[in-house]
N, C-alpha and C positions, 0 to 999 in steps of 0.2 A: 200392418197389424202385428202387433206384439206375439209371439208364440202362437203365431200360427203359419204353416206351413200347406201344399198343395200337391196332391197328385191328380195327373190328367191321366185318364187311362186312351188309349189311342193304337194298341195293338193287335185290334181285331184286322183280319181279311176284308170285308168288304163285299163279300157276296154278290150281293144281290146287288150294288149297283151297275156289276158288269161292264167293270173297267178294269187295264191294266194299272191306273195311277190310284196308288194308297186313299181309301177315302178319304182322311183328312186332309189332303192336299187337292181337292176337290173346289172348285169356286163358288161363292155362296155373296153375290155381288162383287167387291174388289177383292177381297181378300180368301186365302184356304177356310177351310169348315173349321179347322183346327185354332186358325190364328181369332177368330172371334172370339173363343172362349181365353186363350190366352192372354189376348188384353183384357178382356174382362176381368181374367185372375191379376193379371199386374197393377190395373186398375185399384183393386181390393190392400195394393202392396204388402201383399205378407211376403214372409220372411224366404220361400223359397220355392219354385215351382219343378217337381218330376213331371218327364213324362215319361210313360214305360207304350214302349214301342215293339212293334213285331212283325207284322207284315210289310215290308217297302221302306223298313228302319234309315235305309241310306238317303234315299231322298227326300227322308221326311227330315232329318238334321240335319243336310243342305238348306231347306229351308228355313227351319228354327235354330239358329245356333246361339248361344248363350243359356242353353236350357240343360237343365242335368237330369242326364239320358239314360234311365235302363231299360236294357232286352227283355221282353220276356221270348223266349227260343222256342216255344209249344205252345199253340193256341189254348190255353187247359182253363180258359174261361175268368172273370173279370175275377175273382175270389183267386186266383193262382196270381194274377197281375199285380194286384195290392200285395203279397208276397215277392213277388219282385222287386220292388221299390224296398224293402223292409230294410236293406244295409245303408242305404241313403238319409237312414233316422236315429242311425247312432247319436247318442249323447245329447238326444234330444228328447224332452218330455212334454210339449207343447199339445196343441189338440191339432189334429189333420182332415183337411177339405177333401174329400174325393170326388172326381166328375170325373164323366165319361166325355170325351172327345165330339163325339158327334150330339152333343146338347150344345148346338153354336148361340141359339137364343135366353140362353139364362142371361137375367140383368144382375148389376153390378150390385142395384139394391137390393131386390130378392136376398142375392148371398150375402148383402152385410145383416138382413132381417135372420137371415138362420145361423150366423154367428152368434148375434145377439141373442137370441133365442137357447142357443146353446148355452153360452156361457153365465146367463142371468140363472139357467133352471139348472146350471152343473150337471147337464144330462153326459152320458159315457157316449152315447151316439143322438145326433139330431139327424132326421130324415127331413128334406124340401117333400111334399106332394105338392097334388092338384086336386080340381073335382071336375070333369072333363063330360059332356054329353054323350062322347063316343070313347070308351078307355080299349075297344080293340086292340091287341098287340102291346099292353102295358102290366107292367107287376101291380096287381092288387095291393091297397091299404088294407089290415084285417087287425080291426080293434075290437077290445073288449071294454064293456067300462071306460070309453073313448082312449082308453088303454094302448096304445099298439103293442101287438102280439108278434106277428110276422108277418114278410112280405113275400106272396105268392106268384111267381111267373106264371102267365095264362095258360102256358100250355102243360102247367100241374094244378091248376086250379079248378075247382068243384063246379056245377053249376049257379049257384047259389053265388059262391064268389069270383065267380064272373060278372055277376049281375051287380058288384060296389062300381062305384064309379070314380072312389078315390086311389089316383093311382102314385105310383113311384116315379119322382121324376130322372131319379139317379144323379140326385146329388145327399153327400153326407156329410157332416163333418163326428168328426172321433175323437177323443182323447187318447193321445199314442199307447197307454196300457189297456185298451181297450177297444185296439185295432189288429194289431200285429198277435197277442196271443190268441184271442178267439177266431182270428182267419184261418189260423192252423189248426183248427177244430172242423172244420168246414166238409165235408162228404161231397165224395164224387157223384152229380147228379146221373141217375142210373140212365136216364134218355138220353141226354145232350153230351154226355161223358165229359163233364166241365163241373167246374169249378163257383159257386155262383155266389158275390158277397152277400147279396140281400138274404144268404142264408143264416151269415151272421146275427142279423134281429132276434132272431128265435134261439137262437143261440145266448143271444146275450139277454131276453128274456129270461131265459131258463134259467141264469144264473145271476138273476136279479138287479143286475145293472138297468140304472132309471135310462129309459128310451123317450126323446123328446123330438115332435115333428113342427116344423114351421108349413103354411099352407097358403104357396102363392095365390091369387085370383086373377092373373092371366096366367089361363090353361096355354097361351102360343110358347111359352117357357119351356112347357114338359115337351114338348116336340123334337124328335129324335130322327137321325138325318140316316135310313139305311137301303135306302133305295133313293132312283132320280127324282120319284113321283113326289117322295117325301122332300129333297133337295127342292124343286120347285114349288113346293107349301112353302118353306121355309123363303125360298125368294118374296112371294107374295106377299109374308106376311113383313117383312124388314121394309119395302118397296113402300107397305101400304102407310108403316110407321113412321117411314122418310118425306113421304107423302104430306100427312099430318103436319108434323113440324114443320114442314118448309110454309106450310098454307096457316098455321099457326101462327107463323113469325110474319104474314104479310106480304106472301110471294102468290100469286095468282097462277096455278096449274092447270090449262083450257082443258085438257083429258088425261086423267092420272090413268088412265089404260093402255096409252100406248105411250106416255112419258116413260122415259127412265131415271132417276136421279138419285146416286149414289147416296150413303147417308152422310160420310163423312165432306160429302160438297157443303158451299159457305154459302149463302142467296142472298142480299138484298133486298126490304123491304119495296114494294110495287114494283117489282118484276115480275114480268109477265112471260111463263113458258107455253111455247103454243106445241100441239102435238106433235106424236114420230122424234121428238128432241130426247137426246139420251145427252145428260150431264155424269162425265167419271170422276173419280176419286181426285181428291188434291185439285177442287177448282174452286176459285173462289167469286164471284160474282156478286157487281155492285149493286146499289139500289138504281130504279127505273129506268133497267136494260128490258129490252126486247129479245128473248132468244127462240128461234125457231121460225115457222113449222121445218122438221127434218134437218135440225143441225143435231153436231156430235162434237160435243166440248168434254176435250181429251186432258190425262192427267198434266198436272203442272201449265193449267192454263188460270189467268189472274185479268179480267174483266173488270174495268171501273164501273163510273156512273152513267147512266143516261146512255148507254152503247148499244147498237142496232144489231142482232147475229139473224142472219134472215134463212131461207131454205136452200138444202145443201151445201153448208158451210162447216166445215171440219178444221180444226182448230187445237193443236197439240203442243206442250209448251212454251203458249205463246200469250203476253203481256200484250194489252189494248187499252189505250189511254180515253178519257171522258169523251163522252159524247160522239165518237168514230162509227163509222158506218162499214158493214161486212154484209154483205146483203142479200148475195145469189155466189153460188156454186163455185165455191172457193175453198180453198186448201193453202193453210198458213201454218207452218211446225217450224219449231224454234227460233218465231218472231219476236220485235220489241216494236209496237204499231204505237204512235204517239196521241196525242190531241187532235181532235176533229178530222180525224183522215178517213177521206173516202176510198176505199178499195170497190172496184168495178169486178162487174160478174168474170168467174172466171180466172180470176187472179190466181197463180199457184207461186210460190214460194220453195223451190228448189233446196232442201236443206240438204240432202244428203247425197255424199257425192261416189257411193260406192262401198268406203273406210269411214268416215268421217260425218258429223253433221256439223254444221255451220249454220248461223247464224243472221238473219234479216233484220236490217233494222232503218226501220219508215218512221222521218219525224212528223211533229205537230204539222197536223195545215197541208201535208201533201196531198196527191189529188192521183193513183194507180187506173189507168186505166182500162174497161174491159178488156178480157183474153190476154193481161200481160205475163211473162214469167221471170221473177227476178232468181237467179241464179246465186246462191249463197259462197261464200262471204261475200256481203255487201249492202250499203248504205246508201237509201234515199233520203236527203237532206230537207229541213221544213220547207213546207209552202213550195215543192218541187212537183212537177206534172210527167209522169211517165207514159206516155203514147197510148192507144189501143194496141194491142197487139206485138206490141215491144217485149222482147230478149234482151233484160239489162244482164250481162253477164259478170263473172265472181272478180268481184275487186274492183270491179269499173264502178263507183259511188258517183251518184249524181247528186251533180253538189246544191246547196240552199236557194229554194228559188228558179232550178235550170229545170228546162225544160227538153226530154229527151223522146228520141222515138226512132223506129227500125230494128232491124234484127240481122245485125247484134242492134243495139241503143245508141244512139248516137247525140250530142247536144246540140239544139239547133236553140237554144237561146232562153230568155229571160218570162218565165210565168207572168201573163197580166195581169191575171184574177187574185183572190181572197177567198180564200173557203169558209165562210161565216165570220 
């Protein structure tokens, strides 16, 4: 988006979640509380994202780097923070997005709706609300004339306006003459001794600049992450959305209460998850697999079609080619498992050796027998049978067809069978 530009605010302590680790860097499924909202902004492609940081600055730019970064050095509240960021807008007169950092569930469309809402009414500021059953712990909407006047934080708010239920989700976007000068108008709130932008409204009422609001209808939007309890809303409600779409697109989820399934996982149409199965980030899963009860499909795992993942089977960077069977209480990382292969209970796949991980790789047609352990680096060859209870150890590859067994492995000769 043309001339428009972002700031993330992300410098608060963190209170109440009572942790040492910076809340934004907090996990909120795969990813920090912070990076949802991130992509989201990048998603939007405008022209530049701040984040202005303060509590835990350093390990919060280890993990975002590529982002242009200011301090704010004194917590003096979100209205001192927008001033922080102010030298970062030299030479620029575009309009500016403000979000707070712990609003991880704002969607992509939402913020192009209050873009557009901005820039069609020419308003100097657009506020996002909501209209929410319960606005506890939220700044008050207070219009007149369906007018927005100002926006009141509850804990300066009247009776009366307590009782609106349209609240502030704490997103804005501004027109850069009509951000930066009236933030510097802004008064020390006498309670919280801070700083507070949404004082600016009233502010820029006052001085007659038109104020235009867009009004999501999903209230899970306005949901603001500052405690764990809130952090666990927030899991529930992404879970329940991941949910949806996957049973949307023709995936069959036997108990979405104890599934877990990332959002950014891929599903195949008539797959069927049975319960206790947690799918993570970066998996991608073909149509009419079987996964579960009680498997754990880890990131960088790539699942074809028609594939068998049965209970307690854990599975981490590792490719499984059509119609292959995984079935019982097995551990496979940094696999390449081919066509129709059977792996027997208990299979573990040795990948790391201390330093280093290495690599298994079982072709089409092989046939792993229970309790085996193959020992990475190394290669079982198609259509090849590896013992029950066999130690193929690293670099010993059993070749196309042979048939091995013992501990260490040993080849005692030529596969009779076919595996379909």
């Amino acid at each position: 988006m043309k001339n428009i530009r972002a700031i993330i605010l992300a410098a608060g302590s963190g209170t109440r979640m009572k942790s040492k680790m910076p809340k934004p860097l907090h996990a909120l499924h795969s990813k920090p509380i912070l990076k949802h909202l991130t992509d989201t902004v990048n998603n939007l492609r405008v022209e530049k994202i701040v984040l202005v940081l303060g509590h835990g600055i350093e390990k919060i730019k280890k993990e975002f780097k590529g982002f242009d970064i200011t301090h704010q050095k004194r917590q003096l509240g979100s209205g001192d923070a927008v001033n922080c960021a102010r030298s970062r807008f030299r030479n620029y007169n575009g309009d500016i997005l403000v979000l707070y950092a712990d609003t991880p569930l704002l969607k992509k469309e939402t913020l192009k709706k209050l873009i557009k809402t901005h820039k069609s009414g020419n308003f100097g500021c657009t506020i996002l609300t909501a209209r929410v059953n319960d606005p506890k712990n939220y700044g008050r909407v207070i219009r007149k004339k369906n007018s927005i006047t100002k926006i009141v934080e509850e804990k300066d708010a009247t009776p009366d306006e307590r009782g609106i239920n349209e609240i502030n989700i704490g997103a804005y976007i501004f027109k850069k003459k009509t951000l930066f000068p009236y933030v510097n108008k802004v008064k020390l709130n006498a309670k919280k001794r801070e700083y507070y932008l949404t004082d600016v409204v009233n502010i820029l009422k006052t001085a007659n600049v038109k104020i235009g609001s867009f009004s999501t209808k999903d209230a899970s939007e306005a949901i603001g992450i500052n405690s764990r309890r809130e952090l666990m809303k927030a899991h529930y409600i992404i879970k329940e959305k991941a949910m949806k779409k996957h049973m949307e697109r023709g995936v069959t989820v036997i108990d979405p209460v104890t599934t877990q399934i990332d959002p950014e996982a891929v599903i195949g149409k008539d797959t069927i998850i049975y319960p206790n199965t947690i799918i993570e980030k970066n998996v991608t899963i073909g149509e009419g697999c079987k996964i579960g009860p009680f498997a754990r499909i880890r990131p960088g795992t790539k699942i074809a079609k028609r594939v068998e993942i049965g209970n307690f089977v854990e599975l981490v960077r590792t490719k499984v080619g059509e119609n292959s069977k995984i079935k019982h209480m097995t551990y496979l990382g940094d696999a390449e498992v081919g066509r129709d292969v059977n792996i027997g209970a208990g299979t573990i796949t040795a990948n790391y050796d201390g330093k280093k991980k290495h690599k298994t790789i079982i072709g089409d047609r092989a046939f792993i027998g229970v309790g085996a352990i193959l020992i990475a680096p190394v290669k079982v060859g198609k259509g090849a049978l590896v013992g029950a209870g066999s130690v193929v150890t690293r670099k010993k590859d059993v070749p196309a067809g042979g048939v091995v067994a013992g501990v260490p492995a040993r080849i005692l000769g030529k596969a009779r069978y076919r595996l379909r």
